[in-house]
MOPAC internal coordinates of N, CA, C and O (Angstrom, degrees):
PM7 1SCF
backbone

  N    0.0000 0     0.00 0     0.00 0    0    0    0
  C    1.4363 1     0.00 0     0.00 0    1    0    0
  C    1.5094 1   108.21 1     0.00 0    2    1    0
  O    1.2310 1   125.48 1   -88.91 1    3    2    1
  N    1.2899 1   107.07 1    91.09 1    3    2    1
  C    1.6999 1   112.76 1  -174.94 1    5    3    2
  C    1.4466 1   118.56 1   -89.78 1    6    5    3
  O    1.2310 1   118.72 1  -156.64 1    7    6    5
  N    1.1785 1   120.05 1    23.36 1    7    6    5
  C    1.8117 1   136.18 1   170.04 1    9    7    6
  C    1.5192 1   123.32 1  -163.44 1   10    9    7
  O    1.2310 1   130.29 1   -17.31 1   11   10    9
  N    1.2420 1    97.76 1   162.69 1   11   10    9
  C    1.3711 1   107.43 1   175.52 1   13   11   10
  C    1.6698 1   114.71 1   -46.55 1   14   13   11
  O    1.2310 1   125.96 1   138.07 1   15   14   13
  N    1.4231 1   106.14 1   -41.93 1   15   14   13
  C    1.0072 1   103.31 1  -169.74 1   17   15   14
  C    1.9012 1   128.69 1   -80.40 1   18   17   15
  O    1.2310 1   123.03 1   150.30 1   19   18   17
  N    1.0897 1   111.81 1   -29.70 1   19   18   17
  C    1.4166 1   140.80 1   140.14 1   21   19   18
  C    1.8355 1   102.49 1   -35.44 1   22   21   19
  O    1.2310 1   122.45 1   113.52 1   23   22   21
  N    1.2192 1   112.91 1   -66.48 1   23   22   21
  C    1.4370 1   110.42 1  -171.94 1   25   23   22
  C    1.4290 1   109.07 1   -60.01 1   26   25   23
  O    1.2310 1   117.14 1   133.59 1   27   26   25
  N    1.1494 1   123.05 1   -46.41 1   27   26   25
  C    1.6347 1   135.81 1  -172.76 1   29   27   26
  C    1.5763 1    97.57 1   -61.14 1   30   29   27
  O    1.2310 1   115.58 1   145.03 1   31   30   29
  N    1.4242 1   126.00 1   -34.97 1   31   30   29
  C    1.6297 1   111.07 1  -178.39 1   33   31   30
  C    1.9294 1   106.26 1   -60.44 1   34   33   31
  O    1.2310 1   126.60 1   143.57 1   35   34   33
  N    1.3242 1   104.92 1   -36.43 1   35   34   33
  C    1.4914 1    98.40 1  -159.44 1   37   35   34
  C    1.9403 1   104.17 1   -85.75 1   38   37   35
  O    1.2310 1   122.94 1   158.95 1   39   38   37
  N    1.4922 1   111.97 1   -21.05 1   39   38   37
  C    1.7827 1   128.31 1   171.14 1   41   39   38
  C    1.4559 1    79.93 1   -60.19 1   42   41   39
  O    1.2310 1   103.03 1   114.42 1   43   42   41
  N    1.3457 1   148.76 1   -65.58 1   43   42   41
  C    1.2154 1   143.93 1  -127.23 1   45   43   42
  C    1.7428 1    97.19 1   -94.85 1   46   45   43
  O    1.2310 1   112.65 1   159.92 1   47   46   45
  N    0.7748 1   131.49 1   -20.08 1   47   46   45
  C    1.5185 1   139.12 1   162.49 1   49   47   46
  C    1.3678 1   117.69 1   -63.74 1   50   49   47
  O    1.2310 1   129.28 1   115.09 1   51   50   49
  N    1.4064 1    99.73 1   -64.91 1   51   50   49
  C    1.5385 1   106.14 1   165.44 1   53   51   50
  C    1.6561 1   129.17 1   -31.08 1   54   53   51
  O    1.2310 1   134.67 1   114.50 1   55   54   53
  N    1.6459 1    89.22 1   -65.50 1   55   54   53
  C    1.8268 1    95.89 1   159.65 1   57   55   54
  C    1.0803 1   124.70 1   -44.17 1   58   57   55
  O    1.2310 1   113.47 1   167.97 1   59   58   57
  N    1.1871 1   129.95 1   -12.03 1   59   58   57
  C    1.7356 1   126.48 1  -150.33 1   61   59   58
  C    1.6705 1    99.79 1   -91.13 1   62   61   59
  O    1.2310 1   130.36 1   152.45 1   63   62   61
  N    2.0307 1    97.63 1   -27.55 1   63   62   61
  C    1.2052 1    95.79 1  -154.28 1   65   63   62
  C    1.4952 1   124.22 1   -88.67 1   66   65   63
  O    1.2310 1   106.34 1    -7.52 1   67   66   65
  N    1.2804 1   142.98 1   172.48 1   67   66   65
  C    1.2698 1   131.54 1  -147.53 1   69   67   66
  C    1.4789 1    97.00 1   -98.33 1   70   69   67
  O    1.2310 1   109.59 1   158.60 1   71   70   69
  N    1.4920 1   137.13 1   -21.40 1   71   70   69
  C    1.4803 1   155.33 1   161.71 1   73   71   70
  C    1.0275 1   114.10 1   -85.88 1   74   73   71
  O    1.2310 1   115.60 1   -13.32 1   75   74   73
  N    1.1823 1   125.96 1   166.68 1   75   74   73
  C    1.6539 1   142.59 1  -137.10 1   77   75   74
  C    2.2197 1    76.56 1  -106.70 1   78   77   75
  O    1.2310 1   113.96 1   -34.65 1   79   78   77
  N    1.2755 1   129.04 1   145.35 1   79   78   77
  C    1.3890 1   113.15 1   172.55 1   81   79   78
  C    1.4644 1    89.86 1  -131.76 1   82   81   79
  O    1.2310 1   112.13 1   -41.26 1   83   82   81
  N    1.2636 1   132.45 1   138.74 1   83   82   81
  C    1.3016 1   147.87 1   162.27 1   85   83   82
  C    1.5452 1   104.10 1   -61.72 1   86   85   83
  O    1.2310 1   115.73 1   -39.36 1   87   86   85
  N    1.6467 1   125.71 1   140.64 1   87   86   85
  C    1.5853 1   140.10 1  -175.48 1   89   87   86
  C    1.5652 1    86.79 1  -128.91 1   90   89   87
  O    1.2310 1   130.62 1   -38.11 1   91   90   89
  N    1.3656 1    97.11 1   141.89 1   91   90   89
  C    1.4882 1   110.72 1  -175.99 1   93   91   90
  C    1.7125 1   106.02 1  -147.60 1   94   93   91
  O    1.2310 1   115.79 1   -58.18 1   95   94   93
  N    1.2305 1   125.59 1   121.82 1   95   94   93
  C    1.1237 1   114.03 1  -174.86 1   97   95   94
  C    1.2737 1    98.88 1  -119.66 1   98   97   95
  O    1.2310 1   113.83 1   -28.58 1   99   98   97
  N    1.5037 1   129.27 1   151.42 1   99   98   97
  C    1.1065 1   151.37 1  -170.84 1  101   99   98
  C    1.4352 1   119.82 1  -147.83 1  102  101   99
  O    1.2310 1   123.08 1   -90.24 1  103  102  101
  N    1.5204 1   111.70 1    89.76 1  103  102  101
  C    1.3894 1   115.57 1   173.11 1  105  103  102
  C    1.4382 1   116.81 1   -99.76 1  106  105  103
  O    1.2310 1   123.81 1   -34.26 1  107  106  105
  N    1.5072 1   110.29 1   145.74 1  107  106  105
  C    1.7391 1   114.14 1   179.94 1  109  107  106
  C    1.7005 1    93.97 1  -130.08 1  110  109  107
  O    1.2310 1   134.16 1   -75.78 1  111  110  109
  N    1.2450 1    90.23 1   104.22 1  111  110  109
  C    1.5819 1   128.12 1   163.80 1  113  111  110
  C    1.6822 1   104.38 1   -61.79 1  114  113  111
  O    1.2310 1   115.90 1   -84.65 1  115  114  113
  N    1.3731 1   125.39 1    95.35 1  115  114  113
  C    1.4184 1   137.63 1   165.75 1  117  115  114
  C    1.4757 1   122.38 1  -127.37 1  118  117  115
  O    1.2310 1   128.83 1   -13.96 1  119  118  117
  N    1.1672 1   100.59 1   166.04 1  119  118  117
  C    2.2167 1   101.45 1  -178.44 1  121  119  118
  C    1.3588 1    72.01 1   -86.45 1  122  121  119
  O    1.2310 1   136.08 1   -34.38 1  123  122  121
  N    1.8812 1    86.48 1   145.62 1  123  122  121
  C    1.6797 1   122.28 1   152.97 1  125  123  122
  C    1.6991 1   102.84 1   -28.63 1  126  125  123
  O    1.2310 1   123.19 1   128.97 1  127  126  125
  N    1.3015 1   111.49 1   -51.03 1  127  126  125
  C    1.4011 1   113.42 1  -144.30 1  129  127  126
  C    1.1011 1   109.30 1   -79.81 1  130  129  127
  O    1.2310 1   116.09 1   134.39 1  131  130  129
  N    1.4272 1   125.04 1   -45.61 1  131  130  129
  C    1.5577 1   138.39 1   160.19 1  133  131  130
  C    1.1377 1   112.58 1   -27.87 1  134  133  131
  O    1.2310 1   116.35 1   117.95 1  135  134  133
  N    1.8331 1   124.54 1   -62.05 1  135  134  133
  C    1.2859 1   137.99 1   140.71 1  137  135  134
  C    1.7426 1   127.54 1    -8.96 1  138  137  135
  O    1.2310 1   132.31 1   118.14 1  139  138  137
  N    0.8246 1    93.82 1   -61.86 1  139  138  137
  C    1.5788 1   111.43 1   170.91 1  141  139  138
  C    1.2493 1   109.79 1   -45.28 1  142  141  139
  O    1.2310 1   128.83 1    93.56 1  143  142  141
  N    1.7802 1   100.60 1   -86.44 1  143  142  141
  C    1.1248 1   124.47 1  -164.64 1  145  143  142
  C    2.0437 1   111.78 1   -47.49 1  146  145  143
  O    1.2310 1   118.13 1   142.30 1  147  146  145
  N    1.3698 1   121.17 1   -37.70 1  147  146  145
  C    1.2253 1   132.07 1  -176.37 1  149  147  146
  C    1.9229 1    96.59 1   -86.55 1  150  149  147
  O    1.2310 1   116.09 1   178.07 1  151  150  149
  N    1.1925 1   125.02 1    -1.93 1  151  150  149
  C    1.6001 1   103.54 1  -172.02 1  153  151  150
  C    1.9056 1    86.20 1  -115.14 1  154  153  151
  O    1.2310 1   125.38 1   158.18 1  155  154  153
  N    1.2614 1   107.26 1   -21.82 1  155  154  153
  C    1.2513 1   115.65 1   171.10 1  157  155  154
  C    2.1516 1   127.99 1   -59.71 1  158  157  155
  O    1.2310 1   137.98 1   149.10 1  159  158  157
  N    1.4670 1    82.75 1   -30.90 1  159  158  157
  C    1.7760 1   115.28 1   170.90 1  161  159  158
  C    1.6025 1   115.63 1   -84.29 1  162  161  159
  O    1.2310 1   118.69 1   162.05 1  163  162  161
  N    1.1458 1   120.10 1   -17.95 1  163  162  161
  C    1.2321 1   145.79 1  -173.94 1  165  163  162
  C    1.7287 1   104.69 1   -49.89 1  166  165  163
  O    1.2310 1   118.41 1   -63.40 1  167  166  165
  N    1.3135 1   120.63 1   116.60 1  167  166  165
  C    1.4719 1   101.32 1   176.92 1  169  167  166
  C    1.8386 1    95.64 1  -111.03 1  170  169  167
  O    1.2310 1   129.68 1    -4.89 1  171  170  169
  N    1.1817 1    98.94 1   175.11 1  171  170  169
  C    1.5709 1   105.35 1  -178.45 1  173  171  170
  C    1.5541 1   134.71 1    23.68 1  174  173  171
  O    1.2310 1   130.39 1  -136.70 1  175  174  173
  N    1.6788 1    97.56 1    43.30 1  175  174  173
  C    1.4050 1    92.91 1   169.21 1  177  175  174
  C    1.4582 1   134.78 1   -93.96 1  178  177  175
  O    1.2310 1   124.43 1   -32.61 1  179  178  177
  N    1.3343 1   109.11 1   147.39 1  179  178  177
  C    1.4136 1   106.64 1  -153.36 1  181  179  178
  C    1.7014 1   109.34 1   -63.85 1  182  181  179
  O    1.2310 1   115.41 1   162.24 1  183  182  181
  N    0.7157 1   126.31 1   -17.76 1  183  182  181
  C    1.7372 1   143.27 1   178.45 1  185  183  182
  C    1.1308 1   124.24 1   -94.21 1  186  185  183
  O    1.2310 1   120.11 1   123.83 1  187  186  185
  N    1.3583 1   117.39 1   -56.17 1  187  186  185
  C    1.2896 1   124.78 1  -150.72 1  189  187  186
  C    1.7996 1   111.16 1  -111.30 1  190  189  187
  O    1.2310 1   120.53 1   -76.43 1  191  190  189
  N    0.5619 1   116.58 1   103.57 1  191  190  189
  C    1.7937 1   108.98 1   163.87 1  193  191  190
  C    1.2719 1   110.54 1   -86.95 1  194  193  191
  O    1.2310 1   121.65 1   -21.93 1  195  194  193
  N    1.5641 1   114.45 1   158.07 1  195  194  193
  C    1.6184 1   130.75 1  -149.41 1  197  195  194
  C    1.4270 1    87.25 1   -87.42 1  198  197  195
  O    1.2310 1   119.54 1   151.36 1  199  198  197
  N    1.2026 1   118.47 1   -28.64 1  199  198  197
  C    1.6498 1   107.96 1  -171.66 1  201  199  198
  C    1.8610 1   101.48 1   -71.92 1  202  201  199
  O    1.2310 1   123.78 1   155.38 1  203  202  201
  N    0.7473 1   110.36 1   -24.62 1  203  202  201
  C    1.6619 1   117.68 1   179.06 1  205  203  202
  C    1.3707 1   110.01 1   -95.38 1  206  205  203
  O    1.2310 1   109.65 1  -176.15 1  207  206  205
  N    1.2627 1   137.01 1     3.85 1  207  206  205
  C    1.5142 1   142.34 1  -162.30 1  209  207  206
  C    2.0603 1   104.69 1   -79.41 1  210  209  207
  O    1.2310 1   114.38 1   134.29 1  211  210  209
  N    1.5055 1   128.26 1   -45.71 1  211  210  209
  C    0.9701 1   135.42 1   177.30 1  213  211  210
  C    1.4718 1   133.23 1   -56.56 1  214  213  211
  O    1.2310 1   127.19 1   128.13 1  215  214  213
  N    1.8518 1   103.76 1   -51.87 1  215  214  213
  C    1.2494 1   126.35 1   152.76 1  217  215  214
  C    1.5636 1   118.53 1   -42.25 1  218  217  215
  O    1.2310 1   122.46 1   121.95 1  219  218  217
  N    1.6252 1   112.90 1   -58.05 1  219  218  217
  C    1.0957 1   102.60 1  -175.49 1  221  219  218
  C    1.4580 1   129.39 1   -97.94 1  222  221  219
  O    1.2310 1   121.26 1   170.82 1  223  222  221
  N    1.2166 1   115.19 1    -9.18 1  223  222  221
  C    1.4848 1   120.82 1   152.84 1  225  223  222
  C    1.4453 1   118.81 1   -69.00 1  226  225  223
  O    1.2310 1   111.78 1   163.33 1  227  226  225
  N    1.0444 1   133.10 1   -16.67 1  227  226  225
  C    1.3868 1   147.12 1   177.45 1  229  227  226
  C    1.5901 1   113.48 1   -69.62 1  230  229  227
  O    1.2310 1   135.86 1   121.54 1  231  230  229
  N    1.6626 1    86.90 1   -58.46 1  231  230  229
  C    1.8005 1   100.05 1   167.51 1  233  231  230
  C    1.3910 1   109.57 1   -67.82 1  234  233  231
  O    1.2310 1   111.22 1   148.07 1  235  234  233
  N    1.3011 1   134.14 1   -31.93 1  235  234  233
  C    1.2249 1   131.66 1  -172.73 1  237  235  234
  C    1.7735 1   118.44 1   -74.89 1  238  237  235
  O    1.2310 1   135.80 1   152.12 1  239  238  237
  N    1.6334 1    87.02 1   -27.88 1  239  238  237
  C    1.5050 1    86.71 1   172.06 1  241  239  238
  C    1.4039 1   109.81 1   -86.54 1  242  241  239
  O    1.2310 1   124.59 1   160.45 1  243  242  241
  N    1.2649 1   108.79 1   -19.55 1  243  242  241
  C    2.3110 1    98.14 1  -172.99 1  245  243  242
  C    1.7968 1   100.50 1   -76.41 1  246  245  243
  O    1.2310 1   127.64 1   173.59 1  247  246  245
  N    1.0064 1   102.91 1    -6.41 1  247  246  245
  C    1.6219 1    96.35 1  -175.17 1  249  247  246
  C    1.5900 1   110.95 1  -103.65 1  250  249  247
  O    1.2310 1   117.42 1   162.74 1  251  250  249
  N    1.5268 1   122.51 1   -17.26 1  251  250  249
  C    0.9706 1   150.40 1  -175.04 1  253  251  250
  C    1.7493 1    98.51 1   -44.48 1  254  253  251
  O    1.2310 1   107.57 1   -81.90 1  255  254  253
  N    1.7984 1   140.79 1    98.10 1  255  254  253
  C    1.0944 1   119.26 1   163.64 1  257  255  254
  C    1.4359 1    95.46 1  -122.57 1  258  257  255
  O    1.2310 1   130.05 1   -37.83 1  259  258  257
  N    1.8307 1    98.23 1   142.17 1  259  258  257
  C    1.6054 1   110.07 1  -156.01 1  261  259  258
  C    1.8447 1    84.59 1  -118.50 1  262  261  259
  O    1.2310 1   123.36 1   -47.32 1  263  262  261
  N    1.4231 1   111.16 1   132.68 1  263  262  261
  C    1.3943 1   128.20 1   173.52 1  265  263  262
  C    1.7261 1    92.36 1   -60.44 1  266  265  263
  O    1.2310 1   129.13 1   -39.92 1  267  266  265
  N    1.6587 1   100.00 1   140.08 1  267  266  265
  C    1.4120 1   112.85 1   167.23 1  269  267  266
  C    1.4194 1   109.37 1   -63.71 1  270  269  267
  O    1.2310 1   129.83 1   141.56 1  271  270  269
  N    1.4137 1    98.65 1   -38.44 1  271  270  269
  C    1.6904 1   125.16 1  -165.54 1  273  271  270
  C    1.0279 1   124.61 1  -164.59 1  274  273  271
  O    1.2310 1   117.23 1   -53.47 1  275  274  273
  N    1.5878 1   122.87 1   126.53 1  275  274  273
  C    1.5173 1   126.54 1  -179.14 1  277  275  274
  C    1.3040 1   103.60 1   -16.63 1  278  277  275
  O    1.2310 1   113.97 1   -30.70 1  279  278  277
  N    1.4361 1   129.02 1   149.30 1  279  278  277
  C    1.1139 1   134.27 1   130.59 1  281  279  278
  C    1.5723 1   123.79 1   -64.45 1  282  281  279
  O    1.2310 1   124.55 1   -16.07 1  283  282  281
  N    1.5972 1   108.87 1   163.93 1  283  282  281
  C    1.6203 1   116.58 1  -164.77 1  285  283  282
  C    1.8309 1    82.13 1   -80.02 1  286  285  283
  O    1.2310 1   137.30 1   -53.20 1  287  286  285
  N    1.3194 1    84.09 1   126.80 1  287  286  285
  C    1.8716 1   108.57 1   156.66 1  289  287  286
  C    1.6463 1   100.64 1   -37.83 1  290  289  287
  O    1.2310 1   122.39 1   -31.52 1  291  290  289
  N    1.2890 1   113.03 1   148.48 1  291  290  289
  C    1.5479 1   127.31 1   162.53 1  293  291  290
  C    1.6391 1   102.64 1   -59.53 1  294  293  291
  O    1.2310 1   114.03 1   -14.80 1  295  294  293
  N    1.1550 1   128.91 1   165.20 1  295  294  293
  C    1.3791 1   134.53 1  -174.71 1  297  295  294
  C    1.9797 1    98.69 1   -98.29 1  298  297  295
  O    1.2310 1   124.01 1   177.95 1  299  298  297
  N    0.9199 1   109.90 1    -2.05 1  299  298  297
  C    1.7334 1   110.74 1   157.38 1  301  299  298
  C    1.1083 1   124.34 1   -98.04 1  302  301  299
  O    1.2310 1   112.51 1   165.57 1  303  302  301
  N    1.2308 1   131.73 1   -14.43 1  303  302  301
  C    1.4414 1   150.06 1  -171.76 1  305  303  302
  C    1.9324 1   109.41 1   -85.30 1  306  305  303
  O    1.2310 1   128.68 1   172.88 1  307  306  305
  N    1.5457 1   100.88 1    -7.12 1  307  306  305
  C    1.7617 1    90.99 1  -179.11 1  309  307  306
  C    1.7474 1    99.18 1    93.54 1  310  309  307
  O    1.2310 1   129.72 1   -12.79 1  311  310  309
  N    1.6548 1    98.87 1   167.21 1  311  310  309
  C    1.2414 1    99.41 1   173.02 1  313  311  310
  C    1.9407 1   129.95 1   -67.61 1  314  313  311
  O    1.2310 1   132.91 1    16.43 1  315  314  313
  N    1.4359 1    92.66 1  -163.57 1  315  314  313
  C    1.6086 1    83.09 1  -170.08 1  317  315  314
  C    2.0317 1   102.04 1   -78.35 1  318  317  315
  O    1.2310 1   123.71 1   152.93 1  319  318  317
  N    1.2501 1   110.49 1   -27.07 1  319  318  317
  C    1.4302 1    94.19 1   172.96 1  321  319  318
  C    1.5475 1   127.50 1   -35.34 1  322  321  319
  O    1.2310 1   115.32 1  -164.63 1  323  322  321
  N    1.1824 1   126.49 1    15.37 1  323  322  321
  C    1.6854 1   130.19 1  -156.17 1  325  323  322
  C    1.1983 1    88.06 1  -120.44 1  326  325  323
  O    1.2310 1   115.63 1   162.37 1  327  326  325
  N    1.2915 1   125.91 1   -17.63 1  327  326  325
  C    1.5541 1   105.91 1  -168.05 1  329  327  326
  C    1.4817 1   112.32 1  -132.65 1  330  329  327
  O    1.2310 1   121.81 1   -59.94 1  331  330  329
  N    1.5407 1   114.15 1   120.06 1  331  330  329
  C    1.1656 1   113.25 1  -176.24 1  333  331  330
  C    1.7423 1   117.42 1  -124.26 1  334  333  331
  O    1.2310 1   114.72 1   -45.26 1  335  334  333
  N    1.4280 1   127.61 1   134.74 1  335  334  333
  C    1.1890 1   135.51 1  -141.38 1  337  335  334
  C    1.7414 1    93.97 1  -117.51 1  338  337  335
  O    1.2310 1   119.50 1   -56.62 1  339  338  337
  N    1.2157 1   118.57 1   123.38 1  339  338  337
  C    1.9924 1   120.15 1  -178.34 1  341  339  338
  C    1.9002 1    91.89 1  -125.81 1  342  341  339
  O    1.2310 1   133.03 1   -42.71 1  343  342  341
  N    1.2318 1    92.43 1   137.29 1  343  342  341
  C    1.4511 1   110.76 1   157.28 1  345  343  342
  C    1.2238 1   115.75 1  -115.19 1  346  345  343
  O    1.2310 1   117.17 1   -63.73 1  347  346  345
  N    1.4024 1   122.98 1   116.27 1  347  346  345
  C    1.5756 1   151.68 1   175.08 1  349  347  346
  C    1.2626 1   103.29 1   -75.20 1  350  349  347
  O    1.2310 1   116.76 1   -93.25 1  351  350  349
  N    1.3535 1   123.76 1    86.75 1  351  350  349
  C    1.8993 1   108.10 1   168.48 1  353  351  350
  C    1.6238 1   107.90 1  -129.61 1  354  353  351
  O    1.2310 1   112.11 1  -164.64 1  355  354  353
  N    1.0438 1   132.49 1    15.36 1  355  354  353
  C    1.2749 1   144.19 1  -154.04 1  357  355  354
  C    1.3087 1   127.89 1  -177.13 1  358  357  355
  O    1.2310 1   106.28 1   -29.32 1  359  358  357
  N    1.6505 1   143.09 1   150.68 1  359  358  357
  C    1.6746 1   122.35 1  -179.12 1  361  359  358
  C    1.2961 1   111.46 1   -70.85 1  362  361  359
  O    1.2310 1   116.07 1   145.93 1  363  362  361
  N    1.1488 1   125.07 1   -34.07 1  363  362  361
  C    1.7233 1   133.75 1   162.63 1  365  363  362
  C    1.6311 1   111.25 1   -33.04 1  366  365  363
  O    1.2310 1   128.84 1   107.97 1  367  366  365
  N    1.2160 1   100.57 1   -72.03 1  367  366  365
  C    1.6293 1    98.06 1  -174.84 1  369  367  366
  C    1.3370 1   102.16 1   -74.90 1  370  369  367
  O    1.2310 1   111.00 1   167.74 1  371  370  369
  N    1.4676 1   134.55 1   -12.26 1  371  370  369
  C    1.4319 1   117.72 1   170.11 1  373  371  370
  C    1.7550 1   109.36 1   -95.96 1  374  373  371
  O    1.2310 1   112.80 1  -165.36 1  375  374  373
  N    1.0577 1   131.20 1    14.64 1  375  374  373
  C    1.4374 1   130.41 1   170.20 1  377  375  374
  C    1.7853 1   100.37 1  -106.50 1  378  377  375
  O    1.2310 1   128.78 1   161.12 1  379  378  377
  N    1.2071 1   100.69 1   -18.88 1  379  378  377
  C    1.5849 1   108.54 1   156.90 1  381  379  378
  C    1.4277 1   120.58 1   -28.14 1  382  381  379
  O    1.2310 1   134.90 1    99.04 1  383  382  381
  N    2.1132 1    88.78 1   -80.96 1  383  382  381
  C    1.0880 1   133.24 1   169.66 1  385  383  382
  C    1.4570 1   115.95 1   -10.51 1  386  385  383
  O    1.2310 1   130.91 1    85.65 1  387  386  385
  N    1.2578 1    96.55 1   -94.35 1  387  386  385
  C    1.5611 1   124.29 1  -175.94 1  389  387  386
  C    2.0284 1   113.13 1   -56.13 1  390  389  387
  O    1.2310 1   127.82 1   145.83 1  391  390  389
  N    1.3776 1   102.54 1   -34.17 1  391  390  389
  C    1.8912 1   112.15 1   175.85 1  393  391  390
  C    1.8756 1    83.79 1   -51.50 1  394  393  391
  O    1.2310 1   129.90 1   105.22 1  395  394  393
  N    1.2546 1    98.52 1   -74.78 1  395  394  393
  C    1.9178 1   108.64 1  -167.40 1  397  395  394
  C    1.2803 1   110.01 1   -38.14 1  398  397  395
  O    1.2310 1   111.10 1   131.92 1  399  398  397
  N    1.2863 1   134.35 1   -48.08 1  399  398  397
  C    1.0873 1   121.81 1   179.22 1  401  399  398
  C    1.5654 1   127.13 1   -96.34 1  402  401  399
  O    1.2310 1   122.28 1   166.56 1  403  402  401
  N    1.4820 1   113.23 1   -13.44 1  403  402  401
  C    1.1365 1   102.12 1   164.39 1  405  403  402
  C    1.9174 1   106.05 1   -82.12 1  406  405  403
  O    1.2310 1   113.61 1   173.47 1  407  406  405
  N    1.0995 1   129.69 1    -6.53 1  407  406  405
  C    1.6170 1   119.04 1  -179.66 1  409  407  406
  C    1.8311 1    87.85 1   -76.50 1  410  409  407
  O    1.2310 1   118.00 1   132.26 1  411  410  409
  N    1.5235 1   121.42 1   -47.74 1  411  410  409
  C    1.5176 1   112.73 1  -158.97 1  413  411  410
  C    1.5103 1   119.49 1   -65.51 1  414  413  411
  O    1.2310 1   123.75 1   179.00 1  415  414  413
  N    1.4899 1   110.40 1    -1.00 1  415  414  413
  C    1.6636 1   105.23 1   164.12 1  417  415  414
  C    1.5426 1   115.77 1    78.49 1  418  417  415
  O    1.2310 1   120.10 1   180.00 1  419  418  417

């Protein structure tokens, strides 16, 4: 979900629902190129071929806008404890990642 607007389809789901739903955002902060280079390695993806991997990760990154900070929960969604915001830029903060959510079940 590389925009606000993209993000707002799945906030807007959330609302729909009759329970309070926890929003969790999870961004992984990487070079374009890294990007590349791993979608470029890519075997059998249903979309993408490696010959097309540069172009469109390229575009994917110029459009790419990353929240400074969660936005405030909808006022149906429960308090702000529901929403928790991870930055991925490193294996450290991504072994983070994965501890948190594999303890949350």
């Amino acid at each position: 979900n590389f925009d606000e607007e993209q993000r707002a389809h799945f906030l807007a789901l959330a609302r729909r629902t009759a329970t309070p739903v926890a929003c969790h955002y999870v961004v992984f902060r990487a070079d374009v190129e890294v990007c590349v280079r791993r979608c470029e390695r890519r075997a059998g993806h249903e979309t993408l071929l490696p010959r097309d991997a540069r172009s469109v990760v390229r575009r994917m990154g110029s459009m790419l806008r990353v929240p400074e900070a969660a936005p405030p929960l909808p006022p149906t969604l429960g308090s702000d404890d529901r929403i928790r915001y991870h930055t991925v830029s490193d294996e450290r903060s991504f072994a983070h990642v994965v501890e948190y959510y594999s303890s949350v079940g």
